[in-house]
KEKE-3310 file (N, C-alpha, C; in steps of 0.2 Angstrom, whole numbers, plus 5000, padded with zeros to 4 digits):
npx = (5755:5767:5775:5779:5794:5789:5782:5790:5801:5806:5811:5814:5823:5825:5835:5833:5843:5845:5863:5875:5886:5897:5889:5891:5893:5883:5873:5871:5863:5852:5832:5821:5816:5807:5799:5797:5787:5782:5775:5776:5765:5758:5749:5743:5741:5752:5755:5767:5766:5776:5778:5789:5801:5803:5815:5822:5819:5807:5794:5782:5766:5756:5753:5742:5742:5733:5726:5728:5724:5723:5729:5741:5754:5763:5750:5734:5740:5752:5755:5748:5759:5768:5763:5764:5776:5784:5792:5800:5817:5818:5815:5804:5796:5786:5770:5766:5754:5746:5747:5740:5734:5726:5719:5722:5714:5715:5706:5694:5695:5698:5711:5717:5709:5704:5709:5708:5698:5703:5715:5713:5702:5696:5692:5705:5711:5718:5717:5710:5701:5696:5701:5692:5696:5688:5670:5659:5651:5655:5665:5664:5664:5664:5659:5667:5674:5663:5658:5664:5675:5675:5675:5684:5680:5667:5666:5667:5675:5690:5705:5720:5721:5705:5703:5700:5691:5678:5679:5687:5700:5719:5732:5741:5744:5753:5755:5764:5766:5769:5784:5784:5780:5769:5755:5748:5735:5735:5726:5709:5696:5698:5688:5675:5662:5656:5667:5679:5687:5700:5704:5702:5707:5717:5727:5744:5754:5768:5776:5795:5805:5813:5812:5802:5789:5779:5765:5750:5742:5730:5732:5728:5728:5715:5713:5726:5732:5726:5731:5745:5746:5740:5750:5759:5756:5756:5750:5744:5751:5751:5762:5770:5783:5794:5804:5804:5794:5781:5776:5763:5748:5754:5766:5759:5751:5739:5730:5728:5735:5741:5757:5762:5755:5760:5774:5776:5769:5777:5790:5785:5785:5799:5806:5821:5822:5812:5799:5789:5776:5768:5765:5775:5781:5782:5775:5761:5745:5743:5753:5761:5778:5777:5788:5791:5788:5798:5807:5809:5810:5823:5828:5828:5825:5828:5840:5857:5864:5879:5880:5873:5856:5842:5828:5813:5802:5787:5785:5775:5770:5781:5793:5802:5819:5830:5847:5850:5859:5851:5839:5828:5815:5806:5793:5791:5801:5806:5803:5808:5812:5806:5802:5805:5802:5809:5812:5821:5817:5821:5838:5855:5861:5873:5875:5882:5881:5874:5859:5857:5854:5843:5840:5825)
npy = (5795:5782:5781:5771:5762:5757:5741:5742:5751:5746:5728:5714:5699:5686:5672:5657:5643:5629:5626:5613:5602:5596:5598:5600:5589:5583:5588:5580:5568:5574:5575:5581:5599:5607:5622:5636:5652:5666:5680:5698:5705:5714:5716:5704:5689:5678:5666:5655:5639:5627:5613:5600:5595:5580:5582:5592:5607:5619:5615:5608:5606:5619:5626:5638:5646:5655:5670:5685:5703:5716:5728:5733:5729:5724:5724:5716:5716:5716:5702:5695:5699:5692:5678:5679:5677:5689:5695:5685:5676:5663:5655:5644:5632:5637:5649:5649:5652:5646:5633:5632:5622:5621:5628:5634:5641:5646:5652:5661:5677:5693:5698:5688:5680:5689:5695:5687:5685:5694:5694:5683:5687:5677:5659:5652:5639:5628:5625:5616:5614:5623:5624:5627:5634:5634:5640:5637:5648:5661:5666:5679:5677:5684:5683:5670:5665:5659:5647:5640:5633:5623:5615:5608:5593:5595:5609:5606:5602:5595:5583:5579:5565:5566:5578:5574:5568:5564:5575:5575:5581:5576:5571:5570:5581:5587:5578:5563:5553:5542:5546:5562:5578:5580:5586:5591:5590:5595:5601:5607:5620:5621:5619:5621:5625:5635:5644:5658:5666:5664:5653:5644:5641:5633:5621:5618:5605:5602:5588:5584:5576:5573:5585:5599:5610:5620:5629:5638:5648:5659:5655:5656:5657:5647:5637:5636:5632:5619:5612:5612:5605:5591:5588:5586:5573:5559:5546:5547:5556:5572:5579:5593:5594:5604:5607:5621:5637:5645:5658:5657:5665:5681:5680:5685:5692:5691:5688:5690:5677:5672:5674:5664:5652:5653:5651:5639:5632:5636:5628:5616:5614:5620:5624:5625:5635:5652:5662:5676:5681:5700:5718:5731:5732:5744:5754:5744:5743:5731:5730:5719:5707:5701:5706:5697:5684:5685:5683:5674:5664:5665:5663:5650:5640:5642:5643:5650:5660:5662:5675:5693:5699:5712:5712:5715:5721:5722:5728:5732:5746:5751:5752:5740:5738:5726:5719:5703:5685:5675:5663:5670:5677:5691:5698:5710:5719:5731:5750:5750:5739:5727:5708:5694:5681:5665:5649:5635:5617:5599:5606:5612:5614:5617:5630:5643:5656:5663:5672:5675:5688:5696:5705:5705)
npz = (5752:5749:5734:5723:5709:5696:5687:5674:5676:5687:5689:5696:5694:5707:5709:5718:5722:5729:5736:5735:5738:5729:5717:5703:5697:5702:5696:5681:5688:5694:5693:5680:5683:5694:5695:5704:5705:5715:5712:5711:5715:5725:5740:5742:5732:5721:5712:5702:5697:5688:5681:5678:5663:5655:5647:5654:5653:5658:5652:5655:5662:5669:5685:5692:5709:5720:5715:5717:5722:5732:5735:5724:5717:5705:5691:5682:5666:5671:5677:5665:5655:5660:5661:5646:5644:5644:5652:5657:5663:5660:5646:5639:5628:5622:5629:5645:5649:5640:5645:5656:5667:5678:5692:5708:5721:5735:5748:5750:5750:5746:5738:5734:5724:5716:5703:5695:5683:5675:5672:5664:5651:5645:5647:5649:5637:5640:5652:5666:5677:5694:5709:5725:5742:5755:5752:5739:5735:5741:5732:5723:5707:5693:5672:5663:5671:5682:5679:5687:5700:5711:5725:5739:5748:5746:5753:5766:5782:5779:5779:5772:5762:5761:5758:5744:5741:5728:5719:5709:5712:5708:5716:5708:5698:5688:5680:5681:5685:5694:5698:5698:5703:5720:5722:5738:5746:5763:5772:5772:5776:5788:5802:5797:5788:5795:5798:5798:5786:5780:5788:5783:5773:5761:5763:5756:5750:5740:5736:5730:5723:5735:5743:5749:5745:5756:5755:5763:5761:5769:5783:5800:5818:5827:5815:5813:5823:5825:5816:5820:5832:5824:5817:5827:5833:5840:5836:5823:5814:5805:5792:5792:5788:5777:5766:5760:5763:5763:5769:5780:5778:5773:5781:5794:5811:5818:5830:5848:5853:5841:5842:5848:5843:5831:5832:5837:5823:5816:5821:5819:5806:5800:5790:5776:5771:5769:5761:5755:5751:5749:5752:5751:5768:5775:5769:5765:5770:5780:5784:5781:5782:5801:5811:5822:5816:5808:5815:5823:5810:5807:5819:5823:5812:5797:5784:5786:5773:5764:5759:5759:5760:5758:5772:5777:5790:5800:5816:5830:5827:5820:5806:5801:5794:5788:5787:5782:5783:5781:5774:5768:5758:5751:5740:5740:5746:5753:5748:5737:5729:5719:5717:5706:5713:5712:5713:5708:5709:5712:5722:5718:5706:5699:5700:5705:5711:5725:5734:5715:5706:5694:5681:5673)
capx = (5756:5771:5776:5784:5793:5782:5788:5793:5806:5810:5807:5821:5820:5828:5833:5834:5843:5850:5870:5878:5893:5899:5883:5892:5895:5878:5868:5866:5861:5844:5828:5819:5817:5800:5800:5790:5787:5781:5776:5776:5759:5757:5746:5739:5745:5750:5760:5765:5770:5779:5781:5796:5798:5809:5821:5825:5817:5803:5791:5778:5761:5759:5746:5744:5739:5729:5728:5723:5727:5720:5734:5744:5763:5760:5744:5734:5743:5758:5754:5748:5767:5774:5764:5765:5786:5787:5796:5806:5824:5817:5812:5800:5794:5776:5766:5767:5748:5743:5749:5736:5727:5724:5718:5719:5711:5717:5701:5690:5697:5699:5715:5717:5705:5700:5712:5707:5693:5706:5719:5710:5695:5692:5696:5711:5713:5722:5713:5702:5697:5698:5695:5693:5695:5679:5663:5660:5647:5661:5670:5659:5665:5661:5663:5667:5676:5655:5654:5670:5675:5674:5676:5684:5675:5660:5665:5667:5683:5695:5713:5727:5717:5701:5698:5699:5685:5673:5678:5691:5707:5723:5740:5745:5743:5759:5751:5770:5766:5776:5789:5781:5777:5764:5751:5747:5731:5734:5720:5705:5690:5697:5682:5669:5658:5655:5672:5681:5688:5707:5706:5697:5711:5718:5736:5745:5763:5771:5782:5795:5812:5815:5810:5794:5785:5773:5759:5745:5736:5731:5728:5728:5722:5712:5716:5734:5733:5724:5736:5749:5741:5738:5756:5763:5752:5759:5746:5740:5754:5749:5766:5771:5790:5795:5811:5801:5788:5778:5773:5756:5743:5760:5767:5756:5749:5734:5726:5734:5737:5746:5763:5764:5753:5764:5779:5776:5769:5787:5795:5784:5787:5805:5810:5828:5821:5805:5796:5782:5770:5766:5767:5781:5776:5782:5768:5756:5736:5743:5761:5765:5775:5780:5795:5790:5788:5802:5813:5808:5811:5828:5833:5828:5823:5830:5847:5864:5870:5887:5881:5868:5852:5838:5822:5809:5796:5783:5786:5770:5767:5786:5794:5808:5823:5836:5851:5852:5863:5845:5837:5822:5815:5799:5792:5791:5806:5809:5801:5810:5812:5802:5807:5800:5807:5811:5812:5820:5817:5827:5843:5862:5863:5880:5873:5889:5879:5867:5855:5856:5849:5845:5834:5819)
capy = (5788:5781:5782:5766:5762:5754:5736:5743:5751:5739:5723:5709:5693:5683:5666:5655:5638:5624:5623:5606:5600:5592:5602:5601:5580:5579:5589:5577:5563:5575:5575:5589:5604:5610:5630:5640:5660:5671:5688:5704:5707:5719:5715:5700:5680:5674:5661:5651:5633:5625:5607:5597:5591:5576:5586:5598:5612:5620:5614:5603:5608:5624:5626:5643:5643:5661:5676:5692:5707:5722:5736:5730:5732:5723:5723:5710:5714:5713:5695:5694:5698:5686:5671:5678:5676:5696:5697:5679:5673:5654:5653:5639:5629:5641:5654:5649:5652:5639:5628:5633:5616:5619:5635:5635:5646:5645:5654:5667:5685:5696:5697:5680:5678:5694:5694:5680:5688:5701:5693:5679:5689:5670:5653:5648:5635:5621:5625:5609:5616:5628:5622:5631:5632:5638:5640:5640:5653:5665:5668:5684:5677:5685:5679:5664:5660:5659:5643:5634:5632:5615:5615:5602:5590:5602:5613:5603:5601:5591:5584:5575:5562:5567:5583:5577:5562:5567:5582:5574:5583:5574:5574:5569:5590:5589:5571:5562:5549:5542:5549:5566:5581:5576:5591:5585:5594:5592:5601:5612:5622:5619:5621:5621:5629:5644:5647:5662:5665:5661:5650:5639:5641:5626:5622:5612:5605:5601:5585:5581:5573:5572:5591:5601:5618:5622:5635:5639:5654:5663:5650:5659:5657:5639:5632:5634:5627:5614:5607:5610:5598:5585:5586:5583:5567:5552:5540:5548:5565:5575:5580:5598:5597:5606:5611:5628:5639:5652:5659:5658:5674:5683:5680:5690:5688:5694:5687:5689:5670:5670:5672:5657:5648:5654:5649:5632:5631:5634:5623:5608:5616:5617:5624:5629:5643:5653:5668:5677:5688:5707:5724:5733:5733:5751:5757:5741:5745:5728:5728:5708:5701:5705:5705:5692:5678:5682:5682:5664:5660:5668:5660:5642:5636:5645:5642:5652:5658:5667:5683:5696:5700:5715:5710:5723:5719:5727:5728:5735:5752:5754:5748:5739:5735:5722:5713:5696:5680:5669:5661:5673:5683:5694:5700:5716:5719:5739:5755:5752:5735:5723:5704:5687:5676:5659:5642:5628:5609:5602:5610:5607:5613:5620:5640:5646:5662:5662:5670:5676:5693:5699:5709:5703)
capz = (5751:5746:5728:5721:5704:5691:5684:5669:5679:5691:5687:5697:5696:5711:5707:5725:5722:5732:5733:5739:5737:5721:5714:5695:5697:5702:5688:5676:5694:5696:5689:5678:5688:5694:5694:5707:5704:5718:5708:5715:5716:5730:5744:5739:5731:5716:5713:5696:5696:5680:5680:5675:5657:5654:5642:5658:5653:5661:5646:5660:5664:5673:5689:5698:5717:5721:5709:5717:5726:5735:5735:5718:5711:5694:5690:5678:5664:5672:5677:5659:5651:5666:5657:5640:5643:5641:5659:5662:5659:5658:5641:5637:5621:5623:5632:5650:5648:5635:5648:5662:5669:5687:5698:5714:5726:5743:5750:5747:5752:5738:5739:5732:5716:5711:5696:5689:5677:5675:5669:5659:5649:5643:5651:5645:5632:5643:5660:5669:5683:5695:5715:5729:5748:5756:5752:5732:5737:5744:5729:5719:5702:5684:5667:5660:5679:5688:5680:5689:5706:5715:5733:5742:5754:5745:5758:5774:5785:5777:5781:5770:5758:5763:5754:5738:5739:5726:5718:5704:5712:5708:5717:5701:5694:5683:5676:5675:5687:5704:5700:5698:5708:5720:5725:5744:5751:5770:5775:5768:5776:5795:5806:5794:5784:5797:5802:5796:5779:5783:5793:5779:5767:5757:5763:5751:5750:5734:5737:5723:5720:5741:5743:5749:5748:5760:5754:5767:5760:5774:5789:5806:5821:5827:5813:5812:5831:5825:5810:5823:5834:5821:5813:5831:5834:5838:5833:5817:5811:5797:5794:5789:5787:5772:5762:5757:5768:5759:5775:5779:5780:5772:5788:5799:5819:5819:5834:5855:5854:5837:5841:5852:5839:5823:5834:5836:5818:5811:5823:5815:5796:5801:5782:5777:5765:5770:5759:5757:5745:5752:5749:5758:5776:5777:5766:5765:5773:5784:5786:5782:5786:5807:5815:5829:5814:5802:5821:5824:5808:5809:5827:5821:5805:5790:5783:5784:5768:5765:5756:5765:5758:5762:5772:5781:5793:5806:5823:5831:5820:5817:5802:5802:5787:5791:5783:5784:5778:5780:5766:5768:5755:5750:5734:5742:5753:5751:5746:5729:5727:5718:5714:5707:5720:5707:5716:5707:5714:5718:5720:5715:5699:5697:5699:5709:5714:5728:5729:5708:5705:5687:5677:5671)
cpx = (5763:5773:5781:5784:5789:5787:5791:5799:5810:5808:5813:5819:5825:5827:5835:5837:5850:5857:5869:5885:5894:5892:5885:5891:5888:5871:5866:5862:5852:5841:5826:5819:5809:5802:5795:5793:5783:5782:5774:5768:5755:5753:5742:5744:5746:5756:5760:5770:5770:5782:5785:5795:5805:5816:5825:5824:5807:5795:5784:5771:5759:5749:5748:5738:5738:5730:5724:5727:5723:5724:5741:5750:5761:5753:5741:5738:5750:5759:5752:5754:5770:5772:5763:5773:5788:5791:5799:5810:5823:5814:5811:5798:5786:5776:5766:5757:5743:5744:5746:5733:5725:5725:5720:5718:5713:5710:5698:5690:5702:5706:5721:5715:5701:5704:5712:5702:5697:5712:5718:5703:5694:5695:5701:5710:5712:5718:5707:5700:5700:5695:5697:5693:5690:5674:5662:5656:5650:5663:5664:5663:5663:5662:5662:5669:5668:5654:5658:5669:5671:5678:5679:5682:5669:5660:5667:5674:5686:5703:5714:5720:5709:5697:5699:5694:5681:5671:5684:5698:5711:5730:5742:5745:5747:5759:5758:5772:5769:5781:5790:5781:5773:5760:5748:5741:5731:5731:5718:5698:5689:5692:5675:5668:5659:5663:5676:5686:5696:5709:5702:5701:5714:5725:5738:5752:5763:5779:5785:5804:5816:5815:5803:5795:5779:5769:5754:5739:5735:5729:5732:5724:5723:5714:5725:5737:5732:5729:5742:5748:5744:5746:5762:5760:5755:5756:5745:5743:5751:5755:5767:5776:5791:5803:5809:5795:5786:5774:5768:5753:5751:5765:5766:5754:5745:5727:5731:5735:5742:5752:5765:5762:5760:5772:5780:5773:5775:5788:5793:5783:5794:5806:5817:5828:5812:5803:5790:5779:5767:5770:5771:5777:5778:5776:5764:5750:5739:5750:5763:5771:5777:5785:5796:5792:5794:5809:5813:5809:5819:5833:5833:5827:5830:5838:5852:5866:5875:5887:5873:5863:5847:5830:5819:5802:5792:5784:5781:5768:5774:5790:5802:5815:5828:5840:5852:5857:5855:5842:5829:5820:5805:5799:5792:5798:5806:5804:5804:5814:5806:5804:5800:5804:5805:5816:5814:5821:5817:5834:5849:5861:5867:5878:5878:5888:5874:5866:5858:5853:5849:5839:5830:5818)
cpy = (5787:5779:5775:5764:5754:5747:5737:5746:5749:5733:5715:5704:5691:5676:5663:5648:5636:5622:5617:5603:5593:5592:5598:5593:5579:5582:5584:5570:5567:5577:5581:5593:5606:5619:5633:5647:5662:5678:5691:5708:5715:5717:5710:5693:5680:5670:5656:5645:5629:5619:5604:5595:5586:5578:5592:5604:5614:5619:5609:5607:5616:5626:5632:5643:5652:5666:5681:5697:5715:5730:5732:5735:5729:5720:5717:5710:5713:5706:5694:5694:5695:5678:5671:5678:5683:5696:5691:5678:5667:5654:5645:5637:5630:5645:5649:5649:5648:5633:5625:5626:5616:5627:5633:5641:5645:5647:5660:5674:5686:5698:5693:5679:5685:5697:5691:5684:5692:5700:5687:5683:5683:5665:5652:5643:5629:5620:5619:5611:5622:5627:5630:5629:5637:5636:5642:5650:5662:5669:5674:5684:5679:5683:5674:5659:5659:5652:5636:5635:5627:5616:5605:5600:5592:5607:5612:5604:5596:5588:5578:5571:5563:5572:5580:5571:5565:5570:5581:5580:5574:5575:5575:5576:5588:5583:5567:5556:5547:5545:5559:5570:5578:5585:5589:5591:5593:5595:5607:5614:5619:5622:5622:5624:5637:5648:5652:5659:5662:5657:5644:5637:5634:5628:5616:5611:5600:5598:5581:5581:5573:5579:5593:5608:5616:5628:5636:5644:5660:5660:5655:5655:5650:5636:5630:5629:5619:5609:5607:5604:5591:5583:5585:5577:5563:5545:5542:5555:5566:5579:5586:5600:5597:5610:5618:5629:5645:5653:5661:5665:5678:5685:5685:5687:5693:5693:5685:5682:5668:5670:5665:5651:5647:5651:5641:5628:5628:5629:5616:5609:5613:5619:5627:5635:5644:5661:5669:5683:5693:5713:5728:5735:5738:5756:5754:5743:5740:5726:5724:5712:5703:5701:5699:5683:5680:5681:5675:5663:5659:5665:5653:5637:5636:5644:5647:5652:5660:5674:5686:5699:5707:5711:5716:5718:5723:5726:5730:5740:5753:5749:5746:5735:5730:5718:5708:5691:5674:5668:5663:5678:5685:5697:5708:5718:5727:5744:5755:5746:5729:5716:5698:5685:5669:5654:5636:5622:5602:5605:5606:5607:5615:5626:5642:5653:5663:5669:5673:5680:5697:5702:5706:5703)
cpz = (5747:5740:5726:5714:5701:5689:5679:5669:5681:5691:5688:5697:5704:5710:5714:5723:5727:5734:5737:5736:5733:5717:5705:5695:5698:5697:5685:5682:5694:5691:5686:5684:5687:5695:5698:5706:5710:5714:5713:5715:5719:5735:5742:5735:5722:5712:5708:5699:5691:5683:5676:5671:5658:5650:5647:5655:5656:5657:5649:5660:5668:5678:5693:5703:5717:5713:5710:5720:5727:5734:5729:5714:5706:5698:5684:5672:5664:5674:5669:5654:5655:5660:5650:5638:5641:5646:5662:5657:5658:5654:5641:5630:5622:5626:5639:5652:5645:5638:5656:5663:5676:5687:5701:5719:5732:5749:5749:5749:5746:5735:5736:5725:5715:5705:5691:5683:5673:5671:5664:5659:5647:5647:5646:5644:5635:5650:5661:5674:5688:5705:5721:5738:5751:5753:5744:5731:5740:5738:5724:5712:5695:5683:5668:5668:5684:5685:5684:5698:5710:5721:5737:5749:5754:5753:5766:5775:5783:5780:5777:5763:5756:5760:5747:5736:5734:5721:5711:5705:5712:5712:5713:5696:5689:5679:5673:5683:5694:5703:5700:5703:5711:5723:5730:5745:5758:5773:5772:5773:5786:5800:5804:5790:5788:5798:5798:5790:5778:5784:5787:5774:5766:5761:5760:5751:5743:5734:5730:5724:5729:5743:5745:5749:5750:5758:5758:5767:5768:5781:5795:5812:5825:5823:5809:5819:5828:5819:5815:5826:5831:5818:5820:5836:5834:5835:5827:5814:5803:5796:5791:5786:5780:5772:5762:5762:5766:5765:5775:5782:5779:5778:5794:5804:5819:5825:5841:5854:5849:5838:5843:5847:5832:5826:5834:5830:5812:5814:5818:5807:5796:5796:5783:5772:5767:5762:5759:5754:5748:5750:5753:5763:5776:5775:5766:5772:5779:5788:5787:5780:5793:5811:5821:5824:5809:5807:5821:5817:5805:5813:5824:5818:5799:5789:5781:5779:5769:5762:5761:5759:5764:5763:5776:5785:5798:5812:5828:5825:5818:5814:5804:5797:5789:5785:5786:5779:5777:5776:5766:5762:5752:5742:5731:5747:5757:5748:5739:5726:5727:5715:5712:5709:5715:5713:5711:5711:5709:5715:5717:5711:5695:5698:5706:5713:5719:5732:5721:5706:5698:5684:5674:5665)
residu = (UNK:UNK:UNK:UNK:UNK:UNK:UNK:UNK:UNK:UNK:UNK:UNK:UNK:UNK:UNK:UNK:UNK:UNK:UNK:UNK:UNK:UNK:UNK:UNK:UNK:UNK:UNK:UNK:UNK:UNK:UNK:UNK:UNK:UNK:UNK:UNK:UNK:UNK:UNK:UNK:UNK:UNK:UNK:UNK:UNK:UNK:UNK:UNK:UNK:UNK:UNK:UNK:UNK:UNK:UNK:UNK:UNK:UNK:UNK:UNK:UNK:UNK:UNK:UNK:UNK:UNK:UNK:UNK:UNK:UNK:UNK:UNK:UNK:UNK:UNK:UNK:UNK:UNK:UNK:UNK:UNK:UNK:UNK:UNK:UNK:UNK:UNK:UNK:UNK:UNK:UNK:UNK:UNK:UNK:UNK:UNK:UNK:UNK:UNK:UNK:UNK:UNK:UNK:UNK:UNK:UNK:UNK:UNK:UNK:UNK:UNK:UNK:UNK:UNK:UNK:UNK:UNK:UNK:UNK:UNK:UNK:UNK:UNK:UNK:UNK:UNK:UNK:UNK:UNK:UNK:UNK:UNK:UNK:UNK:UNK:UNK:UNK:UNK:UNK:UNK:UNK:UNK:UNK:UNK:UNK:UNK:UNK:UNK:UNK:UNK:UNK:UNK:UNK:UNK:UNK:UNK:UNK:UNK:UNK:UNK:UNK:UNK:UNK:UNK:UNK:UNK:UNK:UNK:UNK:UNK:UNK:UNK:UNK:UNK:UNK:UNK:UNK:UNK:UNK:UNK:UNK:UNK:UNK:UNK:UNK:UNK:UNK:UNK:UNK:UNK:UNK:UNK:UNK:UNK:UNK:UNK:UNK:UNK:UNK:UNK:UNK:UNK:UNK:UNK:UNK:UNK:UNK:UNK:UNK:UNK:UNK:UNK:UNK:UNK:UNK:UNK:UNK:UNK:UNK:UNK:UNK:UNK:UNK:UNK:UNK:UNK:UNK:UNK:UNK:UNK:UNK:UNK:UNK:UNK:UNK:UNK:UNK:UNK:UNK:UNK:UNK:UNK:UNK:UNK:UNK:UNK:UNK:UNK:UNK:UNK:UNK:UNK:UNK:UNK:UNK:UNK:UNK:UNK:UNK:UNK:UNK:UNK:UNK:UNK:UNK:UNK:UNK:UNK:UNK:UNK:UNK:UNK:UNK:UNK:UNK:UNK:UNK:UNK:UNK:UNK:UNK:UNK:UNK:UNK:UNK:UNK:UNK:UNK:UNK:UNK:UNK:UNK:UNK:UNK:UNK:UNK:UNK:UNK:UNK:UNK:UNK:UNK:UNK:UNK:UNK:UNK:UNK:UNK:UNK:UNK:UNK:UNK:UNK:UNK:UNK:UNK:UNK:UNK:UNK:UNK:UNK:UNK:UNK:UNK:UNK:UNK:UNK:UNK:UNK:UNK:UNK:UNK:UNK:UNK:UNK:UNK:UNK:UNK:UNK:UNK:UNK:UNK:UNK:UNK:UNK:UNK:UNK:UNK:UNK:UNK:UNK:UNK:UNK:UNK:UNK:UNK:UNK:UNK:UNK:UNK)
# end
């Protein structure tokens, strides 16, 4: 097996931001900064979001979307010095922890939520809830986390407005009103109760200051068809197009029909920066993400920088490394590098280096 160093060794961050022209002139024009992390987990999700303070520091709310992993680079106490500020350059007014009010669970493969116990032996302080996609019954919770987990639609198939009848979700997450982040669930638990685990996952897009991320957990399949579909509707779109694309199922094709499916997915994403949480596909049990979908997003999405970056992908059973100028990047890229991929929104905030790579 392949030997990889430890975070304490290597431990990058990667900052990803915006440029635009007259960037410095329009600084003090845009609103707080929302802050999304991608950590390096290994095989597996887990993903902080630090809402905007008025004062422009990262000092808002803070909701994280999965928290698990199967074959794991930082482990939970490495998550645990992530939200106690042992290992970030964006110093905050607090613990990163004390500021937990939202889970979310994208769906029930373990992959996803089996660090939560692990990383909180208590429920945190600030924490309201904790929902999930799928079946509350799916998730094999310990602890203090067996009495939470709220399902939306109680389970059933949902889209856009629909899953949160009931169940006290909020767009409002970051609770700073219309002008606020908005947390969109555009669909939850597609195809039902019985239908496979993935394919159930919450996808959520997080709209704020004329900007999107796209999150999808692990949607595959049927119901990636089917939000296709629904977001190419002319009567009634569910629309998917996003600024950011946390590619779904860590961009894997794991069914003969998906590439043509994951094909016309991106077109109706359309993002100008994609990434994606997995363990180097050289060494990972599943090899995300594969060469067919970071091509497509390669030929006709993703944005042309000016400096070149490394990415890695699977190609059948052989691995494959590449340099790119594309606004793509992974948590995992390499056999010896590990990054938190750092998202401010929106962009244009004078940072004259793209991307931004510095020590933890």
């Amino acid at each position: 097996m392949m030997s990889l160093v430890r975070p304490c060794q290597l431990s990058l961050q990667l900052t990803v931001v915006i440029l635009v022209a007259g960037a410095g002139a329009m600084q003090n024009l845009l609103p707080p900064p929302l802050h999304i992390y991608a950590l390096p987990v290994g095989q597996g999700d887990c993903t902080v979001i630090v809402c905007p303070n008025p004062t422009g520091n990262p000092d808002g709310k803070v909701i994280v979307l999965d928290m698990g992993s199967t074959q794991h680079y930082w482990r939970p106490n490495d998550i645990q010095k992530f939200l106690n500020q042992d290992n970030i350059n964006v110093k905050t007014k607090g613990k990163l922890v004390d500021r937990i009010t939202t889970i979310i669970l994208s769906h029930a493969d373990r992959d996803h939520f089996n660090d939560v116990n692990k990383v909180f032996q208590s429920k945190p302080k600030s924490l309201d809830n904790i929902f999930v996609g799928g079946n509350r019954g799916e998730y094999n919770f310990g602890g203090w986390a067996r009495k939470y987990g709220t399902e939306f639609n109680k389970g059933d198939e949902c889209f856009g407005s629909g899953c949160y009848q009931g169940n006290g979700y909020s767009e409002d997450l970051c609770g700073e009103g219309v002008d606020g982040p908005k947390f969109k669930v555009l669909a939850a638990n597609t195809g039902g109760k019985d239908a496979p685990k993935n394919e159930k996952s919450v996808v959520l897009r997080v709209e704020y200051a004329g900007e999107s991320v796209l999150m999808a957990g692990d949607l595959e399949g049927r119901a990636m068809q089917t939000l296709t579909t629904k977001s190419s509707s002319v009567k009634d779109p569910l629309s998917l197009a996003s600024t950011f694309y946390k590619m779904a199922h860590h961009g894997a094709l794991t069914m003969p029909m998906e590439p043509k499916v994951a094909k016309a997915f991106i077109a109706q994403v359309n993002p100008r920066f994609a990434f994606t949480s997995s363990y180097w596909p050289g060494a990972g049990r599943y090899g995300h993400p594969r060469c067919q979908v970071i091509d497509e997003l390669i030929k006709t999405t993703t944005t042309e920088l000016t400096s070149t970056h490394t990415i890695s992908c699977r190609n059948g059973n052989k691995y494959v490394e590449k340099t790119t100028k594309h606004a793509i990047w992974m948590t995992m890229p390499t056999e010896k590098a590990a990054y938190i991929v750092h998202f401010i929104v929106p962009g244009g905030r004078g940072v004259n280096s793209y991307p931004l790579i510095q020590v933890a």
